[in-house]
C-alpha positions in Angstrom: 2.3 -31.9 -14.8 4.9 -30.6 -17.4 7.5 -31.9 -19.4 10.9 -31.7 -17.9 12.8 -31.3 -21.0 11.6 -30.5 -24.4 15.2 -31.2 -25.9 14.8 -34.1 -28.7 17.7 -36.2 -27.9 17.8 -35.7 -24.3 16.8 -39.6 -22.7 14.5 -38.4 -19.8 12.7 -35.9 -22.5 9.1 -37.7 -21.8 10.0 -37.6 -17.8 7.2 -35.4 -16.2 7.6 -33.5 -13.4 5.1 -33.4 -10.2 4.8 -29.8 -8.7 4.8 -30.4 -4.6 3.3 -27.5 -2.2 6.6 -25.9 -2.3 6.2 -25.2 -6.0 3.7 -22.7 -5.4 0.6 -25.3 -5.2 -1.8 -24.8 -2.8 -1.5 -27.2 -0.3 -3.8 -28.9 1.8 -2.4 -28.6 5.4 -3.9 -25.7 7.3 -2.6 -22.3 7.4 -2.0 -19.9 10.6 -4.0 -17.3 10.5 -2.6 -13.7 9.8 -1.3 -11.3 13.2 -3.4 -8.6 13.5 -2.5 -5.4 11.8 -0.7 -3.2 14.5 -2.4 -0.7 16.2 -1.4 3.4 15.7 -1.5 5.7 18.5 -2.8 9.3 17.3 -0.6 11.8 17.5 -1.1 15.2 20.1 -2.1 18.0 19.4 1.6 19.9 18.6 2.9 23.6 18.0 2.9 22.7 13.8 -0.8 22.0 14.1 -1.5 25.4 16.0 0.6 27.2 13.3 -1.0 25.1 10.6 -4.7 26.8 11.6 -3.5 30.1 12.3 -2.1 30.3 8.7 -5.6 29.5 7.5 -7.0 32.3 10.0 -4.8 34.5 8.6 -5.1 33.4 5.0 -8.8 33.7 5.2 -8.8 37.3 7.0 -6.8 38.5 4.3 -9.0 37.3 1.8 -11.6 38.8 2.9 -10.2 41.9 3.5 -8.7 41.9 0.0 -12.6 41.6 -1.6 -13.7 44.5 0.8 -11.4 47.2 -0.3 -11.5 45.6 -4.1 -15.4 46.2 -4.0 -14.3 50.0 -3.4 -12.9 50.6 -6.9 
């Protein structure tokens, strides 16, 4: 409960107020349950992901050969 007014000369200032389920209370009636979260498909195997490990071939080759001919100086 709360006071509807706090305003001194106000007529209905010691008039409560009673808060209903559609105040935000909980209410008692039962609830639906939830849907179920929607369900994601995985996605192929495409060109970007190809290009995507080749770059890391690539990268790592380089790399390596970058420590070989630094170890000869």
């Amino acid at each position: 409960m709360s006071q509807a007014s706090s305003d001194l000369d106000d007529p209905f200032a010691n008039a409560t107020v009673e808060a209903g389920p559609e105040d935000g209370m909980i209410s008692e009636e039962p609830v639906g349950m939830a849907p179920p979260p929607p369900q994601y498909r995985k996605q192929d195997f495409s060109i970007y992901s190809i290009l995507l490990i080749l770059s890391f071939v690539f990268l790592m080759f380089a790399a390596i050969m970058f420590f070989i001919e630094a170890g000869k100086y």
